[in-house]
Backbone as a ProteinNet text record, in pm:
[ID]
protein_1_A
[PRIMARY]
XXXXXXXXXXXXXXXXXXXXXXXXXXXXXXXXXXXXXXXXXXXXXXXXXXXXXXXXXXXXXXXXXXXXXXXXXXXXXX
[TERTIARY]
-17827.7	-17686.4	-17611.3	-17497.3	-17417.8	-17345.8	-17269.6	-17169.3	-17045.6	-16918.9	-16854.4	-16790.3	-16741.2	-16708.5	-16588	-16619.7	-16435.4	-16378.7	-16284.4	-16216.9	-16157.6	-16194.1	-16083.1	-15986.9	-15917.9	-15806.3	-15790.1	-15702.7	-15655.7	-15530.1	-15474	-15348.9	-15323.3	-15315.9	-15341	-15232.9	-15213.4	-15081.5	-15014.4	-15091.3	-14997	-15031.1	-15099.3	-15142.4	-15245.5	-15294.7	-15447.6	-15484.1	-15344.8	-15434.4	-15453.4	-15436.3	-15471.7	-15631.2	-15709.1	-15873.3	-15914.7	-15900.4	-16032.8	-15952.1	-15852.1	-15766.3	-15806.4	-15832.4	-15879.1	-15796.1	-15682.9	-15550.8	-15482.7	-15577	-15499.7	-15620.2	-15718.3	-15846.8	-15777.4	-15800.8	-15808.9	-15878.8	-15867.3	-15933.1	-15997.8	-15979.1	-15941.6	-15956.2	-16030.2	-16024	-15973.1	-15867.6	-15775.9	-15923.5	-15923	-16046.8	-15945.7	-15953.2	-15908.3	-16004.5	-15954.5	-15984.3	-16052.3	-15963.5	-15942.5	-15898.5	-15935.6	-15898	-15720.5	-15659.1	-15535.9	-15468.7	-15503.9	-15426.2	-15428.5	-15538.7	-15594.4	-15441.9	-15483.2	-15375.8	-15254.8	-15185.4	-15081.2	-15018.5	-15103.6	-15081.9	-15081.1	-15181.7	-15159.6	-15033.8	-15005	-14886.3	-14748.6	-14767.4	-14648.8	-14619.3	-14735.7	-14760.1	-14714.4	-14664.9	-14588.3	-14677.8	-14626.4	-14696.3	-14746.9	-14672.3	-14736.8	-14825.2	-14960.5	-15079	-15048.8	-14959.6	-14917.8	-14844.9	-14734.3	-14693.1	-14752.3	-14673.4	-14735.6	-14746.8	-14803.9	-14790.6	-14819.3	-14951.4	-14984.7	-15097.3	-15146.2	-15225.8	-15310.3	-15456.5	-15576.3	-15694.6	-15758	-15820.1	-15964.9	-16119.6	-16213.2	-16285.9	-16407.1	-16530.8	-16590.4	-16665.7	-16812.4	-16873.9	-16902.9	-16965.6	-16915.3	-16752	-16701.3	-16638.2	-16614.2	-16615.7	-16690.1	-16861.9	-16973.3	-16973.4	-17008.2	-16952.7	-16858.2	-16756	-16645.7	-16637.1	-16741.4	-16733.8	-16651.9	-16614.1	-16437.3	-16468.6	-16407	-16398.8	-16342.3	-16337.5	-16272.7	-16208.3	-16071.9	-15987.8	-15945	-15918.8	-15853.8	-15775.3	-15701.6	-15522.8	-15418.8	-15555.8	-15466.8	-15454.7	-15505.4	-15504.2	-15399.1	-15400.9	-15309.5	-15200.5	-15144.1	-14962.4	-14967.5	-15095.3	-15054.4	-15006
-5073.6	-5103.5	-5026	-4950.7	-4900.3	-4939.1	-4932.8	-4992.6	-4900.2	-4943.7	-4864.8	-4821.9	-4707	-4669.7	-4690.7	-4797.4	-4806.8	-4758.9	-4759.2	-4661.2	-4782.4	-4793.2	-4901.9	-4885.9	-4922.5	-4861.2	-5041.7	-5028.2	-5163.9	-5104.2	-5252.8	-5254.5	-5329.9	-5240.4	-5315.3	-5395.6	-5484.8	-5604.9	-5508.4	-5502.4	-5462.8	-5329.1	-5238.4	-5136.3	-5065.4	-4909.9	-4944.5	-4954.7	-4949.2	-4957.2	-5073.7	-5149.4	-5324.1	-5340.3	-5255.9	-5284.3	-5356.6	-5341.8	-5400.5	-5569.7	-5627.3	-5723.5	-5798.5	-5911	-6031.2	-6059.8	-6023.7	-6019.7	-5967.3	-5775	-5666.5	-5634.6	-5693.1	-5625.1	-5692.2	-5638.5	-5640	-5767.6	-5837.2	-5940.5	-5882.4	-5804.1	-5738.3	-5611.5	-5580.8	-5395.2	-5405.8	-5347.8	-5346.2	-5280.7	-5289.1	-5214.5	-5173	-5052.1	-4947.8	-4909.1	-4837	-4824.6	-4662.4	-4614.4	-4483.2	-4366.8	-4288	-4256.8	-4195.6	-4180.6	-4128.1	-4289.3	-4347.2	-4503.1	-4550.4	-4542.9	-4584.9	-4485.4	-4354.2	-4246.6	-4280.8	-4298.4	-4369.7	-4452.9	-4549.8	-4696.2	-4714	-4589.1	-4544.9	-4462.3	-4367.2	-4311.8	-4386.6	-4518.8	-4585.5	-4686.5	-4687.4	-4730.6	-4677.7	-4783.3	-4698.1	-4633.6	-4466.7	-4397.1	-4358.4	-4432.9	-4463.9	-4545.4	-4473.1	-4560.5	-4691.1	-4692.9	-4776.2	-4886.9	-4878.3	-4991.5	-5052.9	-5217.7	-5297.6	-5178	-5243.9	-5171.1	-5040.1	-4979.3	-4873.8	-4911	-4783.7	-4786.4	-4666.1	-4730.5	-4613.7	-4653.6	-4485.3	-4531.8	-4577	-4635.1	-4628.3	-4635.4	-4536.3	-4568	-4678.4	-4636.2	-4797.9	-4869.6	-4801	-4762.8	-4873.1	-4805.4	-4871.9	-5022.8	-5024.9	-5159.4	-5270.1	-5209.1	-5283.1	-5310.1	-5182	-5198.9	-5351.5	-5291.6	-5420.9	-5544	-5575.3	-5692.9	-5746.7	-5659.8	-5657.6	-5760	-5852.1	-5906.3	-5792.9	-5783.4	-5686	-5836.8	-5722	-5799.7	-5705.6	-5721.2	-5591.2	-5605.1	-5463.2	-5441.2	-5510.2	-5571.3	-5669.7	-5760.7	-5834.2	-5982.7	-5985.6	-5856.2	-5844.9	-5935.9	-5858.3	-5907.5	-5992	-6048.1	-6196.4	-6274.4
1783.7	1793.5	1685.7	1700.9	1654.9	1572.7	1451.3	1364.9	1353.2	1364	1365.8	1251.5	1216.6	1077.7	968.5	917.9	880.2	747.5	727	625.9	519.5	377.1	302.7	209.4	176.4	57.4	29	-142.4	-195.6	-217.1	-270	-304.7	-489.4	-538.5	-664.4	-709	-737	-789.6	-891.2	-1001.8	-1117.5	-1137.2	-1052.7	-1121.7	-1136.3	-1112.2	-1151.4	-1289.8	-1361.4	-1518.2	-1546.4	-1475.5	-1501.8	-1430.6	-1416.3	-1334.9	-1419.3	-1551.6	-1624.8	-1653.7	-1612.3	-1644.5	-1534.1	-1537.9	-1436.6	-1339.8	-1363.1	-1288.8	-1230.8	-1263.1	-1220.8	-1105.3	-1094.6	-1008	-848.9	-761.3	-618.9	-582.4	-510.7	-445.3	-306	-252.2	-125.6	-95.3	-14.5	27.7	190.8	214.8	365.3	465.6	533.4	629.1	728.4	810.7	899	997.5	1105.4	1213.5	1157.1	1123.9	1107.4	961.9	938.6	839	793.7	924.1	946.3	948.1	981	959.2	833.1	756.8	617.3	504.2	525.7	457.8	472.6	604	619.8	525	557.8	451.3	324.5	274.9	98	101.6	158.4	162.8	112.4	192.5	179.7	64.7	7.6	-158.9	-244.9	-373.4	-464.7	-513.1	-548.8	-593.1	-735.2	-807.1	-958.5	-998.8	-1046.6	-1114.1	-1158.9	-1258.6	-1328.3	-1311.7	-1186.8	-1115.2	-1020.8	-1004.5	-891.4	-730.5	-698.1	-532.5	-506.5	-609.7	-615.7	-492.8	-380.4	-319.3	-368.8	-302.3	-315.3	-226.9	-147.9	-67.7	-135.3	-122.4	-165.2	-75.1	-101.5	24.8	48.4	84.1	85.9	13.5	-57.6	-205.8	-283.4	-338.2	-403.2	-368.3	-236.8	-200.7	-215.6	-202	-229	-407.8	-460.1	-637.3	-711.6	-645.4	-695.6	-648.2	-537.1	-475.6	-435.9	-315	-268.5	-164.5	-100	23.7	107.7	231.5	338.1	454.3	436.3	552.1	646.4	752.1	860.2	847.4	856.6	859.2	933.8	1066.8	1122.7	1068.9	1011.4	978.2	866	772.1	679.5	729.1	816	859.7	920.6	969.6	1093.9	1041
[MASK]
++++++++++++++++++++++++++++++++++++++++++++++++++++++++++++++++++++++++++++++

């Protein structure tokens, strides 16, 4: 059986310079269909490291690493 491949990015609250802050880490990695949907959605993130509502994409890897929960992009907005 096949798995299909998904793409994740976060959304950091305060920032990414807040990672090492209990408060600034991600609860959450968005999961995507696609990698052109995923880009999108960082796109539309503020684009400063340093402020809330910074987006960034991360592989698999790092999802597994940080012990991200994964939610789909749908469920985001429901």
């Amino acid at each position: 059986m096949a798995t299909s491949r998904r793409y994740y990015a976060v959304e950091w609250p305060y920032g990414q310079i807040a990672w090492s802050s209990e408060h600034g880490t991600p609860g959450s990695a968005i999961a995507f269909d696609t990698a052109d949907e995923r880009d999108a959605w960082v796109r539309n993130g503020n684009p400063y490291t340093t402020q809330p509502g910074n987006r960034e994409a991360l592989t698999a890897a790092e999802v597994k690493q940080h012990h991200l929960s994964i939610v789909p992009i749908d469920e985001l907005y429901a």
